[in-house]
C-alpha positions as CSV (number, residue, x, y, z in Angstrom):
1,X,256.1,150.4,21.6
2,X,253.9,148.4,20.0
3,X,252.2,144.5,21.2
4,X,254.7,142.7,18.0
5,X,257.5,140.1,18.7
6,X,260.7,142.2,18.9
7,X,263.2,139.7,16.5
8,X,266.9,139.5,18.2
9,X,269.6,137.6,17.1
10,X,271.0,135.2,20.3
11,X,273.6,137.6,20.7
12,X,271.5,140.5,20.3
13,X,269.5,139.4,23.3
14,X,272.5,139.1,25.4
15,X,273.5,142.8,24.5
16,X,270.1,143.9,25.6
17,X,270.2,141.5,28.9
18,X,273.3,143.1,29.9
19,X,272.6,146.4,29.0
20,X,269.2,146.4,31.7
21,X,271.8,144.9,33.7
22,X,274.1,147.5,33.8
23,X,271.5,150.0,33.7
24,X,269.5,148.7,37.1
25,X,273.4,148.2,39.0
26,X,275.6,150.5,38.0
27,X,274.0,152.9,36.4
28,X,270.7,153.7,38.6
29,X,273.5,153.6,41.4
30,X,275.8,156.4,39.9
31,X,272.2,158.5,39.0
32,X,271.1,158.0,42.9
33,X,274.3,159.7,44.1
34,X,274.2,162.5,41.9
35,X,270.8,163.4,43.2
36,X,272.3,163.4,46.8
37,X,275.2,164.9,45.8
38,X,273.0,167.7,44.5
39,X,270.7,167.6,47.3
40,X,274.0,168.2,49.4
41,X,274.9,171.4,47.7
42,X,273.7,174.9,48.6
43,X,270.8,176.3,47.2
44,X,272.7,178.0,44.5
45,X,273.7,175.2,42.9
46,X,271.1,172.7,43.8
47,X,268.8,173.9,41.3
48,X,271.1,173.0,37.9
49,X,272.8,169.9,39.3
50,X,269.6,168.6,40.8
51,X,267.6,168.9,37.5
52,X,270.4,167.1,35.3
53,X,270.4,164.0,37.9
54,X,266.4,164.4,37.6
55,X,266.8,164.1,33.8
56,X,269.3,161.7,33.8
57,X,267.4,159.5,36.4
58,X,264.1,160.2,34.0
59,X,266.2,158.9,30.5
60,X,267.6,155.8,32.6
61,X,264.1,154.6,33.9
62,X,262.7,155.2,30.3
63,X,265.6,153.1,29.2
64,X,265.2,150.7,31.5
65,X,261.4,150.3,31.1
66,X,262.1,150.2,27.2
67,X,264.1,147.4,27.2
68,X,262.4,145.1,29.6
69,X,259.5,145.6,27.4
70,X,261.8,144.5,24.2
71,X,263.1,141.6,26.7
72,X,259.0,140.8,27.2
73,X,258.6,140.5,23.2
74,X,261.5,139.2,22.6
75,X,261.7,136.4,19.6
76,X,264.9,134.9,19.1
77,X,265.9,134.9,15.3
78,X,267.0,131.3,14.3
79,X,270.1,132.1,12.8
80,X,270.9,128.6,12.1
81,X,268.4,127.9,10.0
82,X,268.9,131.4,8.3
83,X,272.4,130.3,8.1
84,X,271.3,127.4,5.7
85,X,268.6,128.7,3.7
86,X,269.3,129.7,0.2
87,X,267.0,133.2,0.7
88,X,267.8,135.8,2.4
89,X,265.5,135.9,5.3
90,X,265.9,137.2,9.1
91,X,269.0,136.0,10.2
92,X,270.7,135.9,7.4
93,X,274.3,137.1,6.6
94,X,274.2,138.5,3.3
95,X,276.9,139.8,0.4
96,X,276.2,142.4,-1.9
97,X,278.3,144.2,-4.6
98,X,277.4,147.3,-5.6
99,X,277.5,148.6,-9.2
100,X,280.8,150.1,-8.6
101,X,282.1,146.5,-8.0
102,X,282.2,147.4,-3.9
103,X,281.4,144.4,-2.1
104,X,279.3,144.5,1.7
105,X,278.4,142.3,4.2
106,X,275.3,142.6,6.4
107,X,273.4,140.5,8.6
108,X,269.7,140.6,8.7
109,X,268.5,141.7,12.0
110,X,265.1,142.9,13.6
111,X,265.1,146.9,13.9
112,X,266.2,146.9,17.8
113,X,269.5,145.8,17.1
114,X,270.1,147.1,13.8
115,X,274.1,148.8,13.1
116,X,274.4,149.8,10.6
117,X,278.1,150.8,10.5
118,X,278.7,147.5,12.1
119,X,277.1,145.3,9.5
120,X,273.8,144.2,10.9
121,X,270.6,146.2,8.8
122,X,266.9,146.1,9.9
123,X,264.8,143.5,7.8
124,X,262.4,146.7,7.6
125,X,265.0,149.0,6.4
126,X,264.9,149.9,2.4
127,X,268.2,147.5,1.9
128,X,267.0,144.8,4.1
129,X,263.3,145.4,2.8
130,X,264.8,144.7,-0.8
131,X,267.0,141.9,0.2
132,X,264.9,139.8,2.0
133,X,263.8,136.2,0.1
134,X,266.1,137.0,-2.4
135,X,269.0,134.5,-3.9
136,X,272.4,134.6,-4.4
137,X,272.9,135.7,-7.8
138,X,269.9,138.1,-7.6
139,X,269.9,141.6,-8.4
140,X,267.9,144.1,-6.4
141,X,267.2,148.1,-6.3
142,X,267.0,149.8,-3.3
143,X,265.7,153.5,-3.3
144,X,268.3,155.9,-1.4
145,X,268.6,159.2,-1.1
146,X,271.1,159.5,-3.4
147,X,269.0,157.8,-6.0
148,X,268.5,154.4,-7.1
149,X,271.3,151.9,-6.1
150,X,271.7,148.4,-7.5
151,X,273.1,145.5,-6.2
152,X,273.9,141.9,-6.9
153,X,273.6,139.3,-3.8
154,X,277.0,137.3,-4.0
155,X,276.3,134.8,-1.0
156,X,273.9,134.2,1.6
157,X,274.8,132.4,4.9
């Protein structure tokens, strides 16, 4: 991961805060067990139990060491002043209608916190990319796979 300020949202932070959480309790607890647990066993089935727990234990620390590093970088996005700008900027909470008169909602998020099926988009994705300092009544193309899409920015909050 690179040295640059990871952008989060207040509540983005918290998810992140209480993900590590969970991670360093629960989860490095449950991980340590399995290991004994396979430890435990006979020698037939130590070696396939004891390498997922390894594994498991390997993709938790990585996690772990992943997000205190986000934690480290973190810049909280000032959503209230996002909130009150007339551009579309980090932050932001943005509707679109698409040409087929299908209206979305996003919010404007840095890239560790993007969801897209839950409404929040990357400012460095091709739809946040477009959007971003844009106004309400702007239109804007944004190059999917699927070709070309155009859309018009209803509000901005």
């Amino acid at each position: 991961m690179s040295e640059e300020p990871v952008l989060l949202t207040k509540a983005g932070l918290e998810r992140l805060e209480t993900e590590l959480n969970e991670l360093r309790t629960v989860r490095r607890a449950e991980v340590a067990a399995a290991i004994r647990e396979a430890q435990e066993l006979g020698t037939a089935q130590i070696d396939g139990q004891y390498e997922e727990a390894k594994n498991q234990q390997a993709f938790l620390e990585g996690r772990i060491r992943e997000i205190e590093k986000m934690l480290e970088l973190a810049q909280v996005i000032d959503e209230e002043a996002a909130h009150h700008s007339k551009e579309v900027r980090v932050g932001s909470t943005v509707t679109v209608k698409m040409d087929d008169t299908r209206k979305h909602t996003y919010q404007v998020v840095g890239p560790a916190e993007a969801a897209p099926l839950e409404g929040r988009i990357s400012h460095e994705s091709p739809v946040g990319r477009a959007l971003l300092g844009k106004k309400r009544g702007d239109k804007v193309q944004v190059n999917a796979p699927s070709g070309v899409v155009e859309m018009t920015i209803v509000s901005v909050s």
